[in-house]
Backbone of each chain as ProteinMPNN parsed JSONL, in Angstrom:
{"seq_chain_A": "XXXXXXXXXXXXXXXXXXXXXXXXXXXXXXXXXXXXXXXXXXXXXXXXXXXXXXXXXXXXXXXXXXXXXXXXXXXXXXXXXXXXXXXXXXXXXXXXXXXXXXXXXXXXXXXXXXXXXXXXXXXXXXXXXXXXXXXXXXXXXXXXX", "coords_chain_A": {"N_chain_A": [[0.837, -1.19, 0.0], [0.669, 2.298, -0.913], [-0.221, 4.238, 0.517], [-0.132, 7.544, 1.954], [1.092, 7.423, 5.631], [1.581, 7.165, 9.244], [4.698, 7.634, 10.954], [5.175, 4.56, 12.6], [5.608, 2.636, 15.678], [6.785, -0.233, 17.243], [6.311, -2.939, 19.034], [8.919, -5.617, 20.391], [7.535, -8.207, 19.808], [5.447, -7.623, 18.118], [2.868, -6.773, 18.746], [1.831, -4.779, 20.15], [1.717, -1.56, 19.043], [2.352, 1.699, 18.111], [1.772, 5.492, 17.513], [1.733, 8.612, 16.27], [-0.82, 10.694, 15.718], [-0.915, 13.94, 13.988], [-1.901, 17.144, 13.345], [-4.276, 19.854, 13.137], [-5.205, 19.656, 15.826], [-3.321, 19.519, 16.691], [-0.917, 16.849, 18.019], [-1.439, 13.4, 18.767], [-1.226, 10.707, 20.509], [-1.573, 7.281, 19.124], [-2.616, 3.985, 19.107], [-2.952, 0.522, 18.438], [-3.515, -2.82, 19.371], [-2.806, -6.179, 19.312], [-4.744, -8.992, 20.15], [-4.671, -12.349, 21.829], [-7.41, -14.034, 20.771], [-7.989, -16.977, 20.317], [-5.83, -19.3, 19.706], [-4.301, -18.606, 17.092], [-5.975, -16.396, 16.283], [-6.74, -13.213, 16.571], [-7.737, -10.371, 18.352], [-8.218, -6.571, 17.157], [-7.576, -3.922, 18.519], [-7.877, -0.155, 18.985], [-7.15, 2.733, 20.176], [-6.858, 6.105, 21.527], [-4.345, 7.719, 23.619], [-4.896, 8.065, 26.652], [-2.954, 10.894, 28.504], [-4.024, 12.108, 30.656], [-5.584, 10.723, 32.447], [-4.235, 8.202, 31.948], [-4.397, 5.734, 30.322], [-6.059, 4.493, 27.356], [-8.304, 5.455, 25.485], [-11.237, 5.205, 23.814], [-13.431, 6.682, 22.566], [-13.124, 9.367, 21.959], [-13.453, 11.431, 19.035], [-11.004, 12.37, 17.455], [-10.678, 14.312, 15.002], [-8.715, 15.299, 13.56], [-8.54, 15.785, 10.969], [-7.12, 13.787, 9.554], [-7.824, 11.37, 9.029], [-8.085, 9.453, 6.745], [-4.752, 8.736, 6.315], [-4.77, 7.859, 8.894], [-6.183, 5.761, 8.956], [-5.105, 4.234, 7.178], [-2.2, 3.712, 8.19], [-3.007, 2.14, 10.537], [-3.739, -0.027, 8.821], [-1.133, -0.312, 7.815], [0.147, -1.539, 10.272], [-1.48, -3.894, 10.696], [-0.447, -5.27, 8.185], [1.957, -5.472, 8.902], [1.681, -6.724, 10.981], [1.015, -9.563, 9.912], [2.976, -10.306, 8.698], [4.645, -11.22, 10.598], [2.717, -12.959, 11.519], [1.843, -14.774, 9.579], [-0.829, -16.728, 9.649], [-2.649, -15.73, 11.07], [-5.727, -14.437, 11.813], [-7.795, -12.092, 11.709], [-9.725, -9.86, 14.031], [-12.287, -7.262, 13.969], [-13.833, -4.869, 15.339], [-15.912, -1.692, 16.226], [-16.433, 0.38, 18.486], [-18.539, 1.422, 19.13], [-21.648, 1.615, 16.645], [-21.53, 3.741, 15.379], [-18.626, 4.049, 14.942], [-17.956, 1.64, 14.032], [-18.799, 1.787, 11.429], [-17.336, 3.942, 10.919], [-14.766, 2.339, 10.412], [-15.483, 1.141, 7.99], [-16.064, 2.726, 6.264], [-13.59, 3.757, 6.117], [-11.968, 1.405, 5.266], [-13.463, 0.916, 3.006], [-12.951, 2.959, 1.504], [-10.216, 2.579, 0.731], [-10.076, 0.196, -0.942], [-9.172, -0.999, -2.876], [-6.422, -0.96, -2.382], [-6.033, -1.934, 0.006], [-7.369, -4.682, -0.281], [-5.046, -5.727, -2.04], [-3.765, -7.247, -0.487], [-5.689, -8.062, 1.935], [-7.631, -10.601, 2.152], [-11.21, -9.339, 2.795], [-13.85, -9.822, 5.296], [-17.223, -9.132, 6.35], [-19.484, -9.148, 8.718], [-22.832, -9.092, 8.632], [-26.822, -9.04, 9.061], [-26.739, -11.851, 10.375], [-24.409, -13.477, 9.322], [-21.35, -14.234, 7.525], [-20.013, -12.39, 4.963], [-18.308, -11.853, 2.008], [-16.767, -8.635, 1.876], [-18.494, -5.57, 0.687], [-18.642, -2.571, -0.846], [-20.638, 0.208, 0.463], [-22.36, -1.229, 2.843], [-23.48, -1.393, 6.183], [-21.826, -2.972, 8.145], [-21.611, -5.337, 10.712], [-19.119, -6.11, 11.966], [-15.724, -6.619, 11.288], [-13.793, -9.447, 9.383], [-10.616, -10.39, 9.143], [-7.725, -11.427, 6.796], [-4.975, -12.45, 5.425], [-3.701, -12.733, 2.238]], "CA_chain_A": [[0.0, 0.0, 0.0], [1.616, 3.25, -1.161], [-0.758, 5.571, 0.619], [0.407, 8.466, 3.122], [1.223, 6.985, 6.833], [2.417, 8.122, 9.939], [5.705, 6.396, 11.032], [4.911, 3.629, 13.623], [6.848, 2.244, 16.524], [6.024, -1.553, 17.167], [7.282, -4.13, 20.058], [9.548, -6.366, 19.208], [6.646, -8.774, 19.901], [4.889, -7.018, 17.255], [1.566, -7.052, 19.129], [1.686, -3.353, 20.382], [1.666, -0.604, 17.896], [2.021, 3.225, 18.59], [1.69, 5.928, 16.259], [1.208, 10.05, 16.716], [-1.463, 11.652, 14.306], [-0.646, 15.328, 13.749], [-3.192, 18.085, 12.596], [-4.998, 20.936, 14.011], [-5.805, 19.27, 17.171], [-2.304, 18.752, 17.673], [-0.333, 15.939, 18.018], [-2.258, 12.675, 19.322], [-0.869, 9.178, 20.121], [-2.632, 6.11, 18.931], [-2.117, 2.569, 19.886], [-3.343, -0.445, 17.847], [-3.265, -3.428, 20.04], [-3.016, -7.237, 18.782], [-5.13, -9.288, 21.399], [-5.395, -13.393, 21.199], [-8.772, -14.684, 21.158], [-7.551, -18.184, 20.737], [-5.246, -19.882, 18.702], [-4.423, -17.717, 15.383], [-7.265, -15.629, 16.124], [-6.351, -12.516, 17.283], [-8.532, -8.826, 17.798], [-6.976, -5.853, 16.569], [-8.356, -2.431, 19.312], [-7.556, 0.51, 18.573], [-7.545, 3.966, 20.256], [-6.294, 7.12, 21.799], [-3.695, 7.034, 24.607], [-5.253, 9.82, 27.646], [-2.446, 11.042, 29.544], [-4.46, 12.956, 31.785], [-6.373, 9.34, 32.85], [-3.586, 7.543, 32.043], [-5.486, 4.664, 29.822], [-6.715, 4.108, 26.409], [-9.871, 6.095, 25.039], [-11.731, 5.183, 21.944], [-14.902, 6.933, 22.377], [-12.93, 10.254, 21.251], [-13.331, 11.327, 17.866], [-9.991, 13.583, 17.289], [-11.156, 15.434, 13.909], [-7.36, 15.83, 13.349], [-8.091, 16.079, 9.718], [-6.088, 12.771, 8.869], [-8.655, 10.319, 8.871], [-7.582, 8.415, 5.604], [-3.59, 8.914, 7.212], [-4.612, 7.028, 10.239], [-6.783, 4.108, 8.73], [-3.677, 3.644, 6.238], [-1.44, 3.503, 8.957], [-3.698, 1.391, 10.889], [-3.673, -0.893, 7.84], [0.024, -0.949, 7.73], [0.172, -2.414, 11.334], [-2.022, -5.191, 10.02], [0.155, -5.9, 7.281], [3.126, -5.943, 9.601], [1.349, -8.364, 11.826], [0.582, -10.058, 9.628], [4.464, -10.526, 8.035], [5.189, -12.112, 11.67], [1.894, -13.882, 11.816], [1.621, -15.362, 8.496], [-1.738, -17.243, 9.685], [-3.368, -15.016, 11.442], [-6.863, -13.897, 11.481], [-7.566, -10.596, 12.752], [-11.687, -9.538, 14.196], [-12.632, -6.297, 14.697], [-15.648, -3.967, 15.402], [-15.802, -0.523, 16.543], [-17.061, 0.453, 19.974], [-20.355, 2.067, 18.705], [-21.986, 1.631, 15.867], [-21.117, 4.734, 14.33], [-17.542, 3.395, 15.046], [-17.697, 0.704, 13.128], [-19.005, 2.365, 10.337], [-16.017, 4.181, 10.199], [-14.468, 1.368, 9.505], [-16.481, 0.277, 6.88], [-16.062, 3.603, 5.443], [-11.942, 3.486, 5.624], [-11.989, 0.116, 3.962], [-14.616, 1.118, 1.11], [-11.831, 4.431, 0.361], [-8.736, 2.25, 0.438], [-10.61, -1.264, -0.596], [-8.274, -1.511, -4.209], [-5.102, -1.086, -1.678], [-6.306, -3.106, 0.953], [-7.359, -6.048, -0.813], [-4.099, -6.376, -2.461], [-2.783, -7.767, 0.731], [-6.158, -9.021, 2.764], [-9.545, -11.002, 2.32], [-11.752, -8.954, 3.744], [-15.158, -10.582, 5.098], [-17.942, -8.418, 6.835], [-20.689, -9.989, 9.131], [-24.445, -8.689, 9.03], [-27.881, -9.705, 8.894], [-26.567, -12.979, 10.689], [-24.165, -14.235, 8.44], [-20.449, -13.611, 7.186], [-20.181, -12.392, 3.618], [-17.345, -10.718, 1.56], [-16.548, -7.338, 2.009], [-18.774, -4.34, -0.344], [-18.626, -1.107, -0.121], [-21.991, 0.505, 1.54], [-23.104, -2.07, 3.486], [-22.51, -0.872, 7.66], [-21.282, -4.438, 8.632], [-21.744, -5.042, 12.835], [-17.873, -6.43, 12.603], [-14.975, -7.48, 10.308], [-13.07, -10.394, 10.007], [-8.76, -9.743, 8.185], [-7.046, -12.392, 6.672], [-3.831, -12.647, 4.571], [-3.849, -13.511, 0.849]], "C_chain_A": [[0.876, 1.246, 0.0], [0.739, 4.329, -0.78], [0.231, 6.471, 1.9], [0.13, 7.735, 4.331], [1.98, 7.238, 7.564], [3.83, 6.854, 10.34], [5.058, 5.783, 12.819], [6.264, 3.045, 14.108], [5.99, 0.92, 17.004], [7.373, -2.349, 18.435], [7.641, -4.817, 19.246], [8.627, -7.717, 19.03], [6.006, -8.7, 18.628], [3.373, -7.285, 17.672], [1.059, -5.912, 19.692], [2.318, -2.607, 19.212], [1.679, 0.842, 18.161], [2.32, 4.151, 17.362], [1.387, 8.226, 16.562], [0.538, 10.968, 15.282], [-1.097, 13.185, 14.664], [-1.377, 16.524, 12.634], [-3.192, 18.864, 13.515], [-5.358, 20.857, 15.439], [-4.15, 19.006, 18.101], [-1.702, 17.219, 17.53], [-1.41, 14.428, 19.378], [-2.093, 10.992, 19.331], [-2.057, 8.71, 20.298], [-2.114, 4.845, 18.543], [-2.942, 1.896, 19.043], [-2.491, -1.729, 18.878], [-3.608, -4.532, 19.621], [-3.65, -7.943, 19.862], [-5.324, -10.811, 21.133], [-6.822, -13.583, 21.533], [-8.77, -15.768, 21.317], [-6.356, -17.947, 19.754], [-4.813, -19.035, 17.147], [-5.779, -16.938, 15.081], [-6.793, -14.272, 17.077], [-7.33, -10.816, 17.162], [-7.689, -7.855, 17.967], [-8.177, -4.623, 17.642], [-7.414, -1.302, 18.931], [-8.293, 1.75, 19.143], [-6.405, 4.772, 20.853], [-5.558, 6.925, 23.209], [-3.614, 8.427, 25.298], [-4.005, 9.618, 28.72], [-3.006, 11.114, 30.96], [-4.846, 11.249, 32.77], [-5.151, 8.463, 32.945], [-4.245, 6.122, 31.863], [-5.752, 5.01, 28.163], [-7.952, 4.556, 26.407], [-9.912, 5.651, 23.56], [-12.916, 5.928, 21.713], [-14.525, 8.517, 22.105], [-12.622, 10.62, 20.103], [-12.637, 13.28, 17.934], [-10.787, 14.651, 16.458], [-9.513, 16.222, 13.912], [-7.334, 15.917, 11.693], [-7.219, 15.005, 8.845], [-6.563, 11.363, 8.72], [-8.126, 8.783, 8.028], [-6.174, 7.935, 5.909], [-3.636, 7.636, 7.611], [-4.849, 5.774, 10.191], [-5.13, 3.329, 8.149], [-2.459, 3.0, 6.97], [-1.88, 1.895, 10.045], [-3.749, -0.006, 10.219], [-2.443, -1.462, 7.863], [0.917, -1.587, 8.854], [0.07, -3.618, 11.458], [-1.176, -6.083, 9.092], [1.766, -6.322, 8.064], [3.033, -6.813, 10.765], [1.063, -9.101, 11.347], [1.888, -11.098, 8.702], [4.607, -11.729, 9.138], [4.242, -12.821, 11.555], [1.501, -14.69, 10.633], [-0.072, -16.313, 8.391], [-2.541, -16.729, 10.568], [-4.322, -14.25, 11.451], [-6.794, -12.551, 12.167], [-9.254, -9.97, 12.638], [-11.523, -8.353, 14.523], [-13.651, -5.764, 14.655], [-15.276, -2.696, 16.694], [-16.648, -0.631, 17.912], [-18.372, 0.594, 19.884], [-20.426, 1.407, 17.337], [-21.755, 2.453, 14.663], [-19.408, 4.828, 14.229], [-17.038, 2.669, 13.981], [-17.7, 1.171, 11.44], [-18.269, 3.068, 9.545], [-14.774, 3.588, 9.723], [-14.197, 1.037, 8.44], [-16.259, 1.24, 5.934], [-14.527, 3.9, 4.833], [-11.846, 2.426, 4.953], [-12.343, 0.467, 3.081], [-13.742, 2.348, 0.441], [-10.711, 3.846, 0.279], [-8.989, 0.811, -0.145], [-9.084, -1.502, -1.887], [-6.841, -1.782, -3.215], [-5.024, -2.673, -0.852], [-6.481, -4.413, 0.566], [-6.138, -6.718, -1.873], [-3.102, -7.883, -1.367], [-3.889, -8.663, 1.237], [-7.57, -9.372, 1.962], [-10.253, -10.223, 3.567], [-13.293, -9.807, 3.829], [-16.049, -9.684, 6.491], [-19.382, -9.343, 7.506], [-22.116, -8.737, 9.618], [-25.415, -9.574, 8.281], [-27.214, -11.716, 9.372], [-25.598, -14.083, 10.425], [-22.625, -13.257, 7.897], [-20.32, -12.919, 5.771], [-18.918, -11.895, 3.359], [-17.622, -8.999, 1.498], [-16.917, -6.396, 0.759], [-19.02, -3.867, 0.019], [-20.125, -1.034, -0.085], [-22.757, -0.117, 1.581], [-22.238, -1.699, 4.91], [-22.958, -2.605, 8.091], [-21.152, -4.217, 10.618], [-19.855, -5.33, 12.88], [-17.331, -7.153, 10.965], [-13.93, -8.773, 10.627], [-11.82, -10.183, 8.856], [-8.026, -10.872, 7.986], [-6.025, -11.932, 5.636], [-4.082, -13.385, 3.896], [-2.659, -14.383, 0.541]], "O_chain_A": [[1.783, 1.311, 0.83], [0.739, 5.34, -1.482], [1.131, 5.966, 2.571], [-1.014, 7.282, 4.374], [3.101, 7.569, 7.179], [3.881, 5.652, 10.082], [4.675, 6.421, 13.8], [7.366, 2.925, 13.574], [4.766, 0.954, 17.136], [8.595, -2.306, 18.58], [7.315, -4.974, 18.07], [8.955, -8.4, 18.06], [5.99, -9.742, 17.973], [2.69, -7.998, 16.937], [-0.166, -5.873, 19.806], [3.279, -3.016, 18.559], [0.562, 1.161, 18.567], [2.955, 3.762, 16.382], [0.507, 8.611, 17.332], [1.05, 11.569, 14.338], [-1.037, 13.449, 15.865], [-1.292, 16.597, 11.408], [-2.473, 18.842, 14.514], [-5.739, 21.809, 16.12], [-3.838, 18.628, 19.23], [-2.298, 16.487, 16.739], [-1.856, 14.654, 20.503], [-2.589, 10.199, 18.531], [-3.049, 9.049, 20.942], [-1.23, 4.716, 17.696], [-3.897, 2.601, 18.713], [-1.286, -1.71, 19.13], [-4.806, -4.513, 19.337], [-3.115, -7.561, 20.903], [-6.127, -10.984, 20.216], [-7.273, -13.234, 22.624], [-9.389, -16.152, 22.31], [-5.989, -16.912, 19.198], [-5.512, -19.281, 16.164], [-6.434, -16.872, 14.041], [-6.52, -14.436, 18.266], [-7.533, -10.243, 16.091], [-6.662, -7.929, 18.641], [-9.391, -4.576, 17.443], [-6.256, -1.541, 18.589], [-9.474, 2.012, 18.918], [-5.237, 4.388, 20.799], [-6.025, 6.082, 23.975], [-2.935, 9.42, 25.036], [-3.896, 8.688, 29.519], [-2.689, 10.523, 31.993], [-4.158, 10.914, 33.734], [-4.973, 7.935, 34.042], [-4.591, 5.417, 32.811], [-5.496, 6.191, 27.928], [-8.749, 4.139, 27.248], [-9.134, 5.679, 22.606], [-13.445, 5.807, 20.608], [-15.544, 9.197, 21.987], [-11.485, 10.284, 19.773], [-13.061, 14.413, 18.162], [-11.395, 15.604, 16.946], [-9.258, 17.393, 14.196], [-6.258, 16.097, 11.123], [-6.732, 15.245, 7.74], [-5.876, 10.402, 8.372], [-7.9, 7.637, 8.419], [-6.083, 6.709, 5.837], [-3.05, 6.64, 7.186], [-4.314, 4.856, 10.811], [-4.419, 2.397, 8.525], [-1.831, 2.029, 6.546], [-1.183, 0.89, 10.188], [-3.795, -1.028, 10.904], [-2.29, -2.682, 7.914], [2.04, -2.05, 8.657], [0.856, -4.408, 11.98], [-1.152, -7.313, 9.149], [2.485, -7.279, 7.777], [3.916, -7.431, 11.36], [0.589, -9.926, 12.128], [1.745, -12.225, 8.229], [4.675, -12.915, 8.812], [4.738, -13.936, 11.394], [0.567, -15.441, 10.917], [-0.521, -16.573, 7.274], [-3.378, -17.559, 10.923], [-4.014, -13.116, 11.084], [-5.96, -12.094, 12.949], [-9.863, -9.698, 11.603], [-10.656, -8.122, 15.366], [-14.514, -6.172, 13.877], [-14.599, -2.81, 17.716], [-17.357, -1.574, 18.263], [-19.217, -0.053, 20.502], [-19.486, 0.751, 16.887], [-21.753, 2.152, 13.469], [-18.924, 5.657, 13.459], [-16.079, 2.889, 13.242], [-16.872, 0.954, 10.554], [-18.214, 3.128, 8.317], [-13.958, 4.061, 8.932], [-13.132, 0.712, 7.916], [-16.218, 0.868, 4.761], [-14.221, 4.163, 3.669], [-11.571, 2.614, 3.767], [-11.609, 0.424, 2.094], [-13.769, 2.672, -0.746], [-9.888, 4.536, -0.323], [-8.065, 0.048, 0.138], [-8.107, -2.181, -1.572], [-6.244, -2.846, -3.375], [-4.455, -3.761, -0.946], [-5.767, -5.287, 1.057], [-6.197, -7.836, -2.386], [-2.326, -8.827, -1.515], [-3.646, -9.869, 1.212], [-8.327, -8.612, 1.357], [-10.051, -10.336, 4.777], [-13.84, -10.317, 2.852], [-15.475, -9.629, 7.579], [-20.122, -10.05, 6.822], [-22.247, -7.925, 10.535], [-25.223, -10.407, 7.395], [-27.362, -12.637, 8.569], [-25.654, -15.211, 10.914], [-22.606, -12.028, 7.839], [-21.399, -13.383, 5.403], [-18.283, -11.469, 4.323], [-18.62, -8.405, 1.09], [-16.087, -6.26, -0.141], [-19.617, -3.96, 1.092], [-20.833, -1.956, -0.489], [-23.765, -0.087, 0.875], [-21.013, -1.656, 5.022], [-24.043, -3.162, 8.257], [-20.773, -3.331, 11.384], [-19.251, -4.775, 13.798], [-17.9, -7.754, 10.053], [-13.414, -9.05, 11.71], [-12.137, -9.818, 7.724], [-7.609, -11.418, 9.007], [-6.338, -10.939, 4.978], [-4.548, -14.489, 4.18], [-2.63, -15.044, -0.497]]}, "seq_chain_B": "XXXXXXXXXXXXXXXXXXXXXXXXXXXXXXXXXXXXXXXXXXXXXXXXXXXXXX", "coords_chain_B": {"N_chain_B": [[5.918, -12.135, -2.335], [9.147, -10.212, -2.443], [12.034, -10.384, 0.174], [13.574, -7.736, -0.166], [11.257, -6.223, -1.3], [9.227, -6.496, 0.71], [10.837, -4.995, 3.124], [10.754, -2.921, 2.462], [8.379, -1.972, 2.149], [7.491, -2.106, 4.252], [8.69, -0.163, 5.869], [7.793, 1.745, 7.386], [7.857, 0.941, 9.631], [9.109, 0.807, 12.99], [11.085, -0.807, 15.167], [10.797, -1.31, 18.563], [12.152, -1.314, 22.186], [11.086, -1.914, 25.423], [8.81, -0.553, 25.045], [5.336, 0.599, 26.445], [3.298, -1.495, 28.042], [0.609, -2.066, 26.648], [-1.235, -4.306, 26.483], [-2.873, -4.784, 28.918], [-4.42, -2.585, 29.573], [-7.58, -1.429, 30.421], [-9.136, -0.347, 28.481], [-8.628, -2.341, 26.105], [-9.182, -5.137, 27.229], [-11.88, -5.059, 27.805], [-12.593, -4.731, 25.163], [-11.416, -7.284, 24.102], [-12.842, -9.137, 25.223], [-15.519, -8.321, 24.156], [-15.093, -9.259, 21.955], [-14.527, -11.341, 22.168], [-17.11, -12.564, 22.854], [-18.936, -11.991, 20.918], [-18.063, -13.829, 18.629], [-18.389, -15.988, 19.821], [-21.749, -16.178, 20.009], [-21.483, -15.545, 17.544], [-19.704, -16.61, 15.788], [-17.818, -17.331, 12.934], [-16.792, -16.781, 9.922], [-17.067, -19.689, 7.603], [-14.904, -20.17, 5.983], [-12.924, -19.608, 8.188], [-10.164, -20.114, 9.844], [-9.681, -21.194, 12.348], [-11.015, -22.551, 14.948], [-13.625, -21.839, 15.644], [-15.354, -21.411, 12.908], [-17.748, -21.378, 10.868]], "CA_chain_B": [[6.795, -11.333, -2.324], [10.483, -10.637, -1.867], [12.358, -9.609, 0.989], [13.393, -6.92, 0.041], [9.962, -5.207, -1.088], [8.868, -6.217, 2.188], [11.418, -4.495, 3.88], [10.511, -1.415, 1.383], [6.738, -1.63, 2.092], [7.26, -1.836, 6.401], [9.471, 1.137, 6.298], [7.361, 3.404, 8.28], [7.351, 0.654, 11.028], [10.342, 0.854, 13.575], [10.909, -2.06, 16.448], [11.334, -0.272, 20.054], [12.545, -2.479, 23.279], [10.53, -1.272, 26.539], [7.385, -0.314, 24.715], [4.535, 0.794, 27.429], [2.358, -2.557, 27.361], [-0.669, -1.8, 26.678], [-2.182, -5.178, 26.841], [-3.572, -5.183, 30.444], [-5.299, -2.108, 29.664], [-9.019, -1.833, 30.249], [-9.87, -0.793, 26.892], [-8.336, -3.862, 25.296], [-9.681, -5.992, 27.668], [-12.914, -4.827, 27.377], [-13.071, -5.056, 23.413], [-11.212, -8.646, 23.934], [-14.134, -9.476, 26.04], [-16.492, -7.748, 23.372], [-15.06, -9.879, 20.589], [-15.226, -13.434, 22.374], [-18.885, -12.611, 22.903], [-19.256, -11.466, 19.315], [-17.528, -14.942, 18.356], [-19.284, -17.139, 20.595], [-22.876, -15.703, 19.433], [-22.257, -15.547, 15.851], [-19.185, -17.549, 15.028], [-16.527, -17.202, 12.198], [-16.943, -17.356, 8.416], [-17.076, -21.0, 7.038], [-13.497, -20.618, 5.655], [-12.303, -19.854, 8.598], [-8.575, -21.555, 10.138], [-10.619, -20.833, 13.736], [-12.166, -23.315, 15.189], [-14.766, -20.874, 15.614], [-15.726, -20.978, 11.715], [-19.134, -22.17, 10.733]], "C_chain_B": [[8.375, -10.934, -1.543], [10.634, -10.41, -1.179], [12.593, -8.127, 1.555], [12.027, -5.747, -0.462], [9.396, -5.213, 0.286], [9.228, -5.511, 3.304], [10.838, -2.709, 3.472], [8.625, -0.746, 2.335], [6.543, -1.109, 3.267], [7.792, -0.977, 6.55], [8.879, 2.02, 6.701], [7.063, 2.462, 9.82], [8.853, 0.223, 11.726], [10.188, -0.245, 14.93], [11.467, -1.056, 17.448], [11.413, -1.559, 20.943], [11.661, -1.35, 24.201], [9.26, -0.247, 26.165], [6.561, 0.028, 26.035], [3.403, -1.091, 27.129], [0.959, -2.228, 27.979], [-1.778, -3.082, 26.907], [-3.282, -5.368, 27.633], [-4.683, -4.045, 30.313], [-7.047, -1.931, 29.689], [-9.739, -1.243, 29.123], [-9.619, -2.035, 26.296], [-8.772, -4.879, 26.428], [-11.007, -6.203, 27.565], [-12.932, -5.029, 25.609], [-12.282, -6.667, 22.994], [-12.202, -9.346, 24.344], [-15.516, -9.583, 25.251], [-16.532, -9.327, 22.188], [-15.036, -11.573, 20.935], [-16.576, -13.248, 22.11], [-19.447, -12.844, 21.321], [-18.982, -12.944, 18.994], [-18.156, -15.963, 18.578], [-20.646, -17.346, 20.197], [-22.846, -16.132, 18.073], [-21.255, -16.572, 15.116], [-18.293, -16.823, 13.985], [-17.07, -17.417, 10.832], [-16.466, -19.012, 8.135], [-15.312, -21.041, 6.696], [-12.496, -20.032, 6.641], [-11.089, -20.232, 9.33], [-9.709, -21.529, 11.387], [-11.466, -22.216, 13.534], [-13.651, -23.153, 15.417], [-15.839, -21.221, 14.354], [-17.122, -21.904, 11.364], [-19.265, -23.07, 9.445]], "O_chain_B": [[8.693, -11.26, -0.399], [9.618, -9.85, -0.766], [12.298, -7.519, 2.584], [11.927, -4.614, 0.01], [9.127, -4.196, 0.926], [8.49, -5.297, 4.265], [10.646, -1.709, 4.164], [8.111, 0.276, 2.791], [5.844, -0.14, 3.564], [7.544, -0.557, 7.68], [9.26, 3.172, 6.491], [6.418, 2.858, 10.791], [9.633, -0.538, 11.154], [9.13, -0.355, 15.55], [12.339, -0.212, 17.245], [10.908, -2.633, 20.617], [11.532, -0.177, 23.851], [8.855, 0.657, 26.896], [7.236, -0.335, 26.998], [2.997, -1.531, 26.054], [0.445, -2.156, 29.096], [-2.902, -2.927, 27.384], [-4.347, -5.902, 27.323], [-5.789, -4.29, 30.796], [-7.66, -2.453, 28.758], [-10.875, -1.622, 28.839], [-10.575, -2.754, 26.004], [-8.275, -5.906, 25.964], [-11.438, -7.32, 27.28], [-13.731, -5.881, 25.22], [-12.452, -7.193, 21.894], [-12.447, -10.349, 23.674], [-16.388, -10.432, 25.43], [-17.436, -10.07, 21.805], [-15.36, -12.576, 20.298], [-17.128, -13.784, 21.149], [-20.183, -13.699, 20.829], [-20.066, -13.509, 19.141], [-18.489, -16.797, 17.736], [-20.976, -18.514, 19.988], [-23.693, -16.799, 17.479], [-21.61, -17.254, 14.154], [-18.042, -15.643, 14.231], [-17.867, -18.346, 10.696], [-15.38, -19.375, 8.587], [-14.592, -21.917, 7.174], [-11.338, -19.876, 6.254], [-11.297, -21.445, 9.344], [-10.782, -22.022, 11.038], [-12.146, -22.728, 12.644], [-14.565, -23.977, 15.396], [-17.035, -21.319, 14.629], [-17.276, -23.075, 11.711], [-20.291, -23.719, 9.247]]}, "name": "protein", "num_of_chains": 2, "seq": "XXXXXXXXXXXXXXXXXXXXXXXXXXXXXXXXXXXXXXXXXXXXXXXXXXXXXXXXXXXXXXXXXXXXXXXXXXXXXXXXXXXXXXXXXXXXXXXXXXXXXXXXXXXXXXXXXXXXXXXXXXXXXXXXXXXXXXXXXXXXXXXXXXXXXXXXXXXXXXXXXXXXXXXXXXXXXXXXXXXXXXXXXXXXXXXXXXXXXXX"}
């Protein structure tokens, strides 16, 4: 993927991810976190890292202006867990609904990139399907081609 | 793909020693928590590796 991304700093684990978006709001680390679920199943979280609290927020929506940036970046986490993990699934779903959606909406603007690298597969109405653009999917599931 | 494109492609991702670990945190525990549920309920696409997969 040859889009714009911020530079990332990664354990040598490669299961923590950190990253600082930069815009109008300022400078704003953000953490992508590999988590197992079992076996080669692993969920990918993802949010903002509150000093003040000292903790992980996702339920703040920066508006740093870098939206497309961040997914991309976000993406290229994936693809670098995905170097070490070679069989590794990867689930995710947004906190809210309107979360997810953003998602759904970063995938559907980078899908030609993205799918060079993953199968994407989207679950609604009960049922997994492949990944098309506007359809708001409850959760995705990331695999390596 | 080769090595070195791969090396080409990851170049905006740098390895650090003494990382903060975020693991334990209670967001990621909570959305690890989220996504068994999610899993358990609905299950995995047919294809799957997961034993999960329907």
């Amino acid at each position: 993927m040859n889009l714009p991304k911020y530079q990332v700093s990664a354990d040598d684990e490669r299961f923590l991810y950190e990253f600082f978006s930069e815009g109008p709001k300022g400078s704003i680390k953000k953490t992508v976190i590999y988590s197992e679920i079992e076996d080669g199943l692993f969920n990918l979280a993802f949010g903002d890292w509150n000093d003040e609290l000292n903790k992980l927020d996702d339920s703040i929506r920066s508006n740093n202006g870098d939206r497309d940036k961040i997914l991309a970046t976000v993406a290229s986490t994936a693809i670098d867990f995905t170097d070490r993990f070679p069989q590794a699934e990867i689930f995710t779903e947004g906190s809210t609904p309107a979360r997810t959606r953003l998602y759904q909406i970063g995938i559907s603007n980078n899908l030609v990139e993205i799918s060079e690298d993953f199968e994407i597969q989207g679950y609604i109405d009960h049922e997994w399907q492949p990944f098309r653009k506007g359809i708001n999917y409850e959760a995705f599931l990331i695999q390596r081609k | 793909m080769s090595t070195n494109a791969t090396k080409k492609r990851q170049s905006n991702i740098t390895l650090v020693h003494g990382m903060r670990d975020y693991s334990k945190d209670p967001l990621v525990i909570e959305k690890l928590e989220r996504a068994r549920a999610f899993i358990a309920k609905n299950g995995l696409p047919k294809n799957s590796k997961s034993k999960k997969g329907k």
